[in-house]
DSSP file (Angstrom, degrees, kcal/mol; ACC not computed):
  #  RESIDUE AA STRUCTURE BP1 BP2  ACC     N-H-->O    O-->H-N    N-H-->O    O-->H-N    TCO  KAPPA ALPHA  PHI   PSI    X-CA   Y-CA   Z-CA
    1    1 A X              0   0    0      0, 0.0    99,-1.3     0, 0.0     2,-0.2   0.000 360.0 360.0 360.0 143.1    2.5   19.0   -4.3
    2    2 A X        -     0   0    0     97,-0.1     2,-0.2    98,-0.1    61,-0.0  -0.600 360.0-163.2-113.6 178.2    5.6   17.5   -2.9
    3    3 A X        -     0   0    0     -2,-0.2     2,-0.5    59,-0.1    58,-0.0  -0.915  21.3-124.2-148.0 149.6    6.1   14.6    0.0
    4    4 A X        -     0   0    0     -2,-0.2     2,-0.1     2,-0.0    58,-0.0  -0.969  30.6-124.2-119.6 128.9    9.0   13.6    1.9
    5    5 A X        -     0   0    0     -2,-0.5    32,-0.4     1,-0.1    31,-0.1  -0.273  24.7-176.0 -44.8 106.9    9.8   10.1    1.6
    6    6 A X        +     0   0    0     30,-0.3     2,-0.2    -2,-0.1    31,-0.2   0.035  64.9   1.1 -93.9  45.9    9.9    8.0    4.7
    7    7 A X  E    S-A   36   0A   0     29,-0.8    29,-0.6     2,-0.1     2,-0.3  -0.876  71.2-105.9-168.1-178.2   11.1    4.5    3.5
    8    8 A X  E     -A   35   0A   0     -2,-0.2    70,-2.5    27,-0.2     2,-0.4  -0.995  42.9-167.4-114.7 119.7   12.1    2.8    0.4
    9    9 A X  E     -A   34   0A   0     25,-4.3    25,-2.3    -2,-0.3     2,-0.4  -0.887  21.1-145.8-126.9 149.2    9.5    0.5   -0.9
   10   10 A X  E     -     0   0A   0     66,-0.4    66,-4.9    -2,-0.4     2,-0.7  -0.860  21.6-140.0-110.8 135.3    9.1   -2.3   -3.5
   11   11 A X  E     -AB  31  75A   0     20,-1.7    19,-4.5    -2,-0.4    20,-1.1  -0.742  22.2-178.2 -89.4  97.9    5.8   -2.7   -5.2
   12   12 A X  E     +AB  29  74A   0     62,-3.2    62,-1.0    -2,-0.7     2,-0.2  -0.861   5.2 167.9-119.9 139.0    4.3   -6.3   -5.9
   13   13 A X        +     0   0    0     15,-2.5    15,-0.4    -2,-0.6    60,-0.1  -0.757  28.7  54.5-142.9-164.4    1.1   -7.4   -7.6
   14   14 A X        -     0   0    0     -2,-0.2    12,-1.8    58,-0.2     2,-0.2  -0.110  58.0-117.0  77.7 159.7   -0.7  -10.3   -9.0
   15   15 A X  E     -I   25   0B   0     10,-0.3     2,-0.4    12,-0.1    10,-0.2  -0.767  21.6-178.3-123.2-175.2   -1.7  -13.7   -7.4
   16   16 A X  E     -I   24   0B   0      8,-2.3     8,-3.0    -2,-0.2     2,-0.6  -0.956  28.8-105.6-163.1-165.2   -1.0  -17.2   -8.0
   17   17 A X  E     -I   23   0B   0     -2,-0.4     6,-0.2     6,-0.2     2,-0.1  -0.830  22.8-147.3-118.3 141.9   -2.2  -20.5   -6.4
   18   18 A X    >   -     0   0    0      4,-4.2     3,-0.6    -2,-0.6     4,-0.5  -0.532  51.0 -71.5-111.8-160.7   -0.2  -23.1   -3.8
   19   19 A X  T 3  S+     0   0    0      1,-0.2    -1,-0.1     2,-0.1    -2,-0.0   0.165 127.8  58.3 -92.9  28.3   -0.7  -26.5   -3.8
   20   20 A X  T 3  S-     0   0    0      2,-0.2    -1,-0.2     0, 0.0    -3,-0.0   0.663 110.3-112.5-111.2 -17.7   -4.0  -27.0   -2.4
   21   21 A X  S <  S+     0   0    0     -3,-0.6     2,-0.3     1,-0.4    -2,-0.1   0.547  71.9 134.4 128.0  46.1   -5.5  -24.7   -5.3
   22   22 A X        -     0   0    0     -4,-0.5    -4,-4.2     1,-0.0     2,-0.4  -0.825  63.1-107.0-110.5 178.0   -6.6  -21.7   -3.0
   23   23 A X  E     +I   17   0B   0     -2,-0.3    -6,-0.2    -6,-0.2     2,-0.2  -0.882  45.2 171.9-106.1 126.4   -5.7  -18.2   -4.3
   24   24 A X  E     -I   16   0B   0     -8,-3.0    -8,-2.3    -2,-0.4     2,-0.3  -0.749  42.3 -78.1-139.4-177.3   -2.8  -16.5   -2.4
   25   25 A X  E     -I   15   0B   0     -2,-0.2     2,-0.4   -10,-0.2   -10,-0.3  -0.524  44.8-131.9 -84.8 125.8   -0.8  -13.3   -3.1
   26   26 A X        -     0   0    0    -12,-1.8     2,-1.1    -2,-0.3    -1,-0.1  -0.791   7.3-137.9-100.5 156.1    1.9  -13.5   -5.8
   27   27 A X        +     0   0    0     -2,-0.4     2,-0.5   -15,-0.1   -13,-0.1  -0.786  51.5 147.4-101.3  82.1    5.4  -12.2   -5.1
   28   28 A X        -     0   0    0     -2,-1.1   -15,-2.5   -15,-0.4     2,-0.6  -0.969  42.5-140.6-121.3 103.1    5.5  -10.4   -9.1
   29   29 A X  E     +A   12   0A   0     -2,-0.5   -17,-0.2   -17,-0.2     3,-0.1  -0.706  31.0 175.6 -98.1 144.8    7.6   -7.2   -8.6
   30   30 A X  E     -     0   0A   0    -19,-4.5     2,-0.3    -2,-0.6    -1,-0.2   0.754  63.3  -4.9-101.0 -52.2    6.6   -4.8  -10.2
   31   31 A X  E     -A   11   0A   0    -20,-1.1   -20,-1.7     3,-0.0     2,-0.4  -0.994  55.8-166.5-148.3 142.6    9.2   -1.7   -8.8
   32   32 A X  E     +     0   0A   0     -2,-0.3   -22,-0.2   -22,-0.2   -23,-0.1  -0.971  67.7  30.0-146.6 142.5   11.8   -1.7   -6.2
   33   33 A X  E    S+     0   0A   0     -2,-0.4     2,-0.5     1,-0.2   -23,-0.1   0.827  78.6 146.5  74.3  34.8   13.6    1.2   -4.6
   34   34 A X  E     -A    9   0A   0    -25,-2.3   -25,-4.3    -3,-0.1     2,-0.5  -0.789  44.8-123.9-115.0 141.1   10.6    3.9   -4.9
   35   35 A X  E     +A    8   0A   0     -2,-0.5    29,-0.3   -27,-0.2     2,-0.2  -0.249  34.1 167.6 -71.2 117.2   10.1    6.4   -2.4
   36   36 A X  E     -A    7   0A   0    -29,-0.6   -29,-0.8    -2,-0.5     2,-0.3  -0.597  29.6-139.0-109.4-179.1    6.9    6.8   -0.6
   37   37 A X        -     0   0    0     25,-0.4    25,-1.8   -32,-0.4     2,-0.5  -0.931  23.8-175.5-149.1 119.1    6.0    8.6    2.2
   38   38 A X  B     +C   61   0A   0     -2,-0.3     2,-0.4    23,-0.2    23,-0.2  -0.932   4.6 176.0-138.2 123.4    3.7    6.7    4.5
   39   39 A X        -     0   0    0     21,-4.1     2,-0.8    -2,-0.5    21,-0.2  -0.870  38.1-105.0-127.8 133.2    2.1    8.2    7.6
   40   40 A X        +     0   0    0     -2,-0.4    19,-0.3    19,-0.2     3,-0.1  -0.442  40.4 173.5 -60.9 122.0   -0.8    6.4   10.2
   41   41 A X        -     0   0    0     -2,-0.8     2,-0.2    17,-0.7    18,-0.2   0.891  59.1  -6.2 -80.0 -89.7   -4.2    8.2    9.4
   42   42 A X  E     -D   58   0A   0     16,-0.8    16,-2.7    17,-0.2    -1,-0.3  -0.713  54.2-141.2-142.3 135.0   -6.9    6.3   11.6
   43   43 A X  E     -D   57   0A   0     -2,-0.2     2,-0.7    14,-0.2    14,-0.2  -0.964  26.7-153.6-114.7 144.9   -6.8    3.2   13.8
   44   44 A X  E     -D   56   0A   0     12,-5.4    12,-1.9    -2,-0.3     2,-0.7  -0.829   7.0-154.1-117.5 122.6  -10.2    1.1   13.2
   45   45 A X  E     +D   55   0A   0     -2,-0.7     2,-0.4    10,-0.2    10,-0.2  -0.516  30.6 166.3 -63.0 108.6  -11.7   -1.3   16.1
   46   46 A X  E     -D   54   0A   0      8,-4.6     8,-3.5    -2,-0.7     2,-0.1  -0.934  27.6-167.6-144.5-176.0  -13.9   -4.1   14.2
   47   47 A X        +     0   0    0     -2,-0.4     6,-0.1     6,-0.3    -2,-0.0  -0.758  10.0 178.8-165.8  80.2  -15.5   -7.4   15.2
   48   48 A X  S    S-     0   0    0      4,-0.2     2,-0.1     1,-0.1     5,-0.1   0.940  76.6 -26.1 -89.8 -63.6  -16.6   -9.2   12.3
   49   49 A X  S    S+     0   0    0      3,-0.1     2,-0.2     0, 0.0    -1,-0.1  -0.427 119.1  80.5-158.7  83.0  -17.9  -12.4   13.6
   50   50 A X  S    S-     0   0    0     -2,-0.1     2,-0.1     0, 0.0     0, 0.0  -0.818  74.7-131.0-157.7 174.0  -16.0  -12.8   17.0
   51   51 A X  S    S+     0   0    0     -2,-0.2     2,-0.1     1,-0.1    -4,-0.1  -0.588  88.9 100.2-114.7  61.6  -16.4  -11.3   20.3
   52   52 A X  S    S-     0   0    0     -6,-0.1    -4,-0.2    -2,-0.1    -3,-0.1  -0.806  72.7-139.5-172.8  59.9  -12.6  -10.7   19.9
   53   53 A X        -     0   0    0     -2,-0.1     2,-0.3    -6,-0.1    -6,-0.3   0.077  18.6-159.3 -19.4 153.5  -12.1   -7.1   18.8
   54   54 A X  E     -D   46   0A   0     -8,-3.5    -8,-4.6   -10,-0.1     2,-0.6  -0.989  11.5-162.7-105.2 145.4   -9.8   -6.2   16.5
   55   55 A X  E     +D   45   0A   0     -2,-0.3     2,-0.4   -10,-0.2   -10,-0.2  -0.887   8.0 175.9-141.0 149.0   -7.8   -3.3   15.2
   56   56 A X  E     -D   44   0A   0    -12,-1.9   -12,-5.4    -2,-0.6     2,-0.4  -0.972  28.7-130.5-138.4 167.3   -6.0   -2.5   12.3
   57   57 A X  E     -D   43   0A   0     -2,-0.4    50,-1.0   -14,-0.2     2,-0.3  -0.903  19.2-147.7-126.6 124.0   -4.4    0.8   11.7
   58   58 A X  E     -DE  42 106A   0    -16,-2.7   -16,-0.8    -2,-0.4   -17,-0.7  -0.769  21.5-167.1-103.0 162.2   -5.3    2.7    7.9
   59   59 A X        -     0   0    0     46,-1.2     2,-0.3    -2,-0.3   -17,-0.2   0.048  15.0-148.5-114.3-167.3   -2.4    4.7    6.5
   60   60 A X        +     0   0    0    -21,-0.2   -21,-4.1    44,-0.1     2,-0.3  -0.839  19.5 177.5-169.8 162.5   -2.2    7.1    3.9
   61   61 A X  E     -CF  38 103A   0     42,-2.1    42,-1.6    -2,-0.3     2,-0.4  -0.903  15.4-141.9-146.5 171.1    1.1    7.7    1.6
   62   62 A X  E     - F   0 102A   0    -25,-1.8   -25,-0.4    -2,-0.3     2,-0.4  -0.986  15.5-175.5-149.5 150.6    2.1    9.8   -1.4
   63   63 A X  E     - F   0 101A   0     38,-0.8    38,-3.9    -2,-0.4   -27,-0.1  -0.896  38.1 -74.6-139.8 155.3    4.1    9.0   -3.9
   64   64 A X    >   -     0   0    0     -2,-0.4     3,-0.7   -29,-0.3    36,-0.1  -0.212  63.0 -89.9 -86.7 163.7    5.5   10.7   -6.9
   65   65 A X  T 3  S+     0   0    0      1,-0.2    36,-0.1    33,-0.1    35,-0.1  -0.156 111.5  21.8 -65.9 153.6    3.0   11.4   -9.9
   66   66 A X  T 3  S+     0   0    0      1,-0.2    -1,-0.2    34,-0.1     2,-0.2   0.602  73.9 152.1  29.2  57.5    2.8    8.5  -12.4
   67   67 A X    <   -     0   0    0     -3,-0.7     2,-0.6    -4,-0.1    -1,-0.2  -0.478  56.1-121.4-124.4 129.6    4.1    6.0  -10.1
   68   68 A X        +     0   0    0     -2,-0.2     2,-0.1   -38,-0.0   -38,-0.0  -0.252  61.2 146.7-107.2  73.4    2.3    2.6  -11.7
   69   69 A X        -     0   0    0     -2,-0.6     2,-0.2     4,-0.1    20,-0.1  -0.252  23.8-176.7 -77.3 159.8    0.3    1.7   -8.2
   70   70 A X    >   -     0   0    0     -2,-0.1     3,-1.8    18,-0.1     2,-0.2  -0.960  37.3 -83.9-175.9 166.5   -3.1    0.1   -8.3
   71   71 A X  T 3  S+     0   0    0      1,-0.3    16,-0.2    -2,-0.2    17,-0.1  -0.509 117.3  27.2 -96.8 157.1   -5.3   -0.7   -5.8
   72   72 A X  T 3  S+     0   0    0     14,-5.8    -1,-0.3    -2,-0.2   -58,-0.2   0.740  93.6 140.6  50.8  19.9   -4.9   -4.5   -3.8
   73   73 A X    <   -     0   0    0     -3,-1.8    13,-1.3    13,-0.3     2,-0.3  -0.072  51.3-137.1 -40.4 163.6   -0.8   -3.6   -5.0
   74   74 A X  E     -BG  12  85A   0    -62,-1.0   -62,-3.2    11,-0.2     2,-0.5  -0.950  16.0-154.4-129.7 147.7    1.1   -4.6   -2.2
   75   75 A X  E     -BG  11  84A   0      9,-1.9     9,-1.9    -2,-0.3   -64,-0.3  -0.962   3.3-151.7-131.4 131.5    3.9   -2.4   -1.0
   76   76 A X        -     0   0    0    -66,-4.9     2,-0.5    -2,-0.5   -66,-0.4  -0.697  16.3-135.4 -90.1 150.5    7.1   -3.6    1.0
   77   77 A X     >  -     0   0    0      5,-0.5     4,-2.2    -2,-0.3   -68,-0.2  -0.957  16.0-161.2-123.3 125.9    9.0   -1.6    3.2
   78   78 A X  T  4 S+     0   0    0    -70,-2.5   -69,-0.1    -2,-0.5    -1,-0.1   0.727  90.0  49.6 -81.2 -33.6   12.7   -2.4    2.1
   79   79 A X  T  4 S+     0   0    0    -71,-0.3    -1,-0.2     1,-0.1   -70,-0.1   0.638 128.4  13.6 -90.5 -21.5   14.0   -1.1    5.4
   80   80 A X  T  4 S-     0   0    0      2,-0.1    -2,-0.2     0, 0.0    -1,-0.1   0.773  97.9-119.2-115.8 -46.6   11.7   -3.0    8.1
   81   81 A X     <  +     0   0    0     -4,-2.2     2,-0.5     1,-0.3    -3,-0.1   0.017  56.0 158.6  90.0 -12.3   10.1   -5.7    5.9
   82   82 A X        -     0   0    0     -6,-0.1     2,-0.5     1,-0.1    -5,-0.5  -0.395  32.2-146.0 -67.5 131.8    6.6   -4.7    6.3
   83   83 A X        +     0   0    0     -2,-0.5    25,-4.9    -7,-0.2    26,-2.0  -0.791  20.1 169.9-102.8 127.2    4.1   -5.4    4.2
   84   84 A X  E     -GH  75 107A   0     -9,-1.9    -9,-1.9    -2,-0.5    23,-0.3  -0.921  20.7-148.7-125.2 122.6    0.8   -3.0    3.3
   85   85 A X  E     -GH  74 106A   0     21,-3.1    21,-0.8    -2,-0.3     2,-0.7  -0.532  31.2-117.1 -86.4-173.5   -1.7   -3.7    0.5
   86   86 A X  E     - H   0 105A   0    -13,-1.3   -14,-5.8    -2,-0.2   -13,-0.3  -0.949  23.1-160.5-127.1 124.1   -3.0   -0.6   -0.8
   87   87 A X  E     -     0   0A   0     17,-1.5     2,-0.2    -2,-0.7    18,-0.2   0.936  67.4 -17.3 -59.6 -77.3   -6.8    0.4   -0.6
   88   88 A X  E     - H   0 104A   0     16,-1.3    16,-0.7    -3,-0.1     2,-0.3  -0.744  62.2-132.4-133.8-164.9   -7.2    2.6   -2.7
   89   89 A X  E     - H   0 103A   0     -2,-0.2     2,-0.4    14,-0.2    14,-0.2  -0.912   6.6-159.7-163.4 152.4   -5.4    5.3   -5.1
   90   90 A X  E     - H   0 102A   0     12,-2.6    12,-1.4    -2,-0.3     2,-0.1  -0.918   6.7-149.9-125.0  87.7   -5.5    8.6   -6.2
   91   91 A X        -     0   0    0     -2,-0.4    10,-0.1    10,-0.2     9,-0.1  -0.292  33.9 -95.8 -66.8 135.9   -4.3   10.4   -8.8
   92   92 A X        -     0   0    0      7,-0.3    -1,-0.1    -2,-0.1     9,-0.1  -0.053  26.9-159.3 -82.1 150.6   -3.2   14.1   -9.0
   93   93 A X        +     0   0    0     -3,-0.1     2,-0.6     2,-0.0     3,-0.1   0.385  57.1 107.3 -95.8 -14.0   -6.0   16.6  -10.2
   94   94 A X        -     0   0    0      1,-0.2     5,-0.2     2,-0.1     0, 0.0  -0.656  41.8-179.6 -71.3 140.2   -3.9   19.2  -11.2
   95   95 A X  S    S+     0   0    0     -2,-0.6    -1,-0.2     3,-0.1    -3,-0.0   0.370  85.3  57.0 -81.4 -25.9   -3.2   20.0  -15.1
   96   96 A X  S    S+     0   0    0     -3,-0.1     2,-0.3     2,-0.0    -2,-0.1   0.836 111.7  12.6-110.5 -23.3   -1.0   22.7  -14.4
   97   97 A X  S    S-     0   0    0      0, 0.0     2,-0.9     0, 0.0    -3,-0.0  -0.536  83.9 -77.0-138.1-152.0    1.8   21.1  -12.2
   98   98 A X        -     0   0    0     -2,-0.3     2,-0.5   -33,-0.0   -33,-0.1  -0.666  48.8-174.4-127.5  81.1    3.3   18.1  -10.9
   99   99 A X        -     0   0    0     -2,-0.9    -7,-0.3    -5,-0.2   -97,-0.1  -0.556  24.7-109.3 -91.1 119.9    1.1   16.8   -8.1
  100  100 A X        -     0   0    0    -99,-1.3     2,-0.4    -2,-0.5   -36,-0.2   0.021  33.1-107.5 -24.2 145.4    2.0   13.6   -5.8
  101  101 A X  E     -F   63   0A   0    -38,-3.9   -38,-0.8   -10,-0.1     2,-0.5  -0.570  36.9-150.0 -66.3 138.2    0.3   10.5   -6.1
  102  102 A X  E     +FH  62  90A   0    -12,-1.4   -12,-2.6    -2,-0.4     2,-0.4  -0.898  24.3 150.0-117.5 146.1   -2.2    9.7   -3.0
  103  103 A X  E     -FH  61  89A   0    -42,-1.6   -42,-2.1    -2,-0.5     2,-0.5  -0.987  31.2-136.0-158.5 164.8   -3.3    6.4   -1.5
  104  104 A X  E     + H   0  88A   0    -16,-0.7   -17,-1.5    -2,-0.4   -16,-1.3  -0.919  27.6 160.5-128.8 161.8   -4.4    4.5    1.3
  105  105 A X  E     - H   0  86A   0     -2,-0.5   -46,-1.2   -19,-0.3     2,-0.5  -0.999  26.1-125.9-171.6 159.5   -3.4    1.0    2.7
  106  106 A X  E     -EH  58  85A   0    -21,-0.8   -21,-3.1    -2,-0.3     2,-0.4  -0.891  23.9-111.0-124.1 139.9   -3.2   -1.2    5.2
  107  107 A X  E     + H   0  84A   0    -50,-1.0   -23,-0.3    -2,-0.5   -50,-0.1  -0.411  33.5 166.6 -63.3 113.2   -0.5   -3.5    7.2
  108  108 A X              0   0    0    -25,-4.9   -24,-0.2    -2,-0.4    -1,-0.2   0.806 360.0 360.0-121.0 -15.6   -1.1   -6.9    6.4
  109  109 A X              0   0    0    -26,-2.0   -25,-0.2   -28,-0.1    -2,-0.1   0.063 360.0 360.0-150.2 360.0    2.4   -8.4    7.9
């Protein structure tokens, strides 16, 4: 299965700590200048403990087969500056050809 790219994105993972000792997302890049293709799937309405909806909008992407993505990655969009972790991932189930990578993610700035 093929995809057509819409952005160029850099791939960061890891954490690290700031100075008060909490755990925050580290900036370790991993890959820069791979193509994804990243499309809105689902926008979700939640309310976790406010009376303050919220919504956040889940995605879904593909990516080319053995692309070394992992799940709570974060992925940059080179071209906008947005930033998406990634939910989960999916790996192609064909044997016989040369199947995209799948995943889902969310906009987190």
């Amino acid at each position: 299965m093929s995809f057509r790219a819409t952005g160029s994105f850099s791939i960061y993972r890891g954490t690290t700590t700031n100075d008060s000792g909490d755990v925050i997302d580290g900036d370790y890049l991993i890959q820069s200048d791979v193509a994804l293709s990243l499309r809105n799937a689902t926008t979700i309405a939640e309310s976790l403990t406010t009376d303050t909806p919220r919504q956040t909008d889940r995605l879904v992407g593909r990516g080319p087969s053995g692309l070394d993505l992992r799940q709570f990655d974060r992925i940059r969009n080179q071209d906008t500056g947005q930033i998406f972790q990634v939910d989960w991932v999916r790996e192609p189930a064909s044997s016989t050809r040369n199947s995209a990578l799948a995943f889902g993610a969310h906009r987190v700035a």
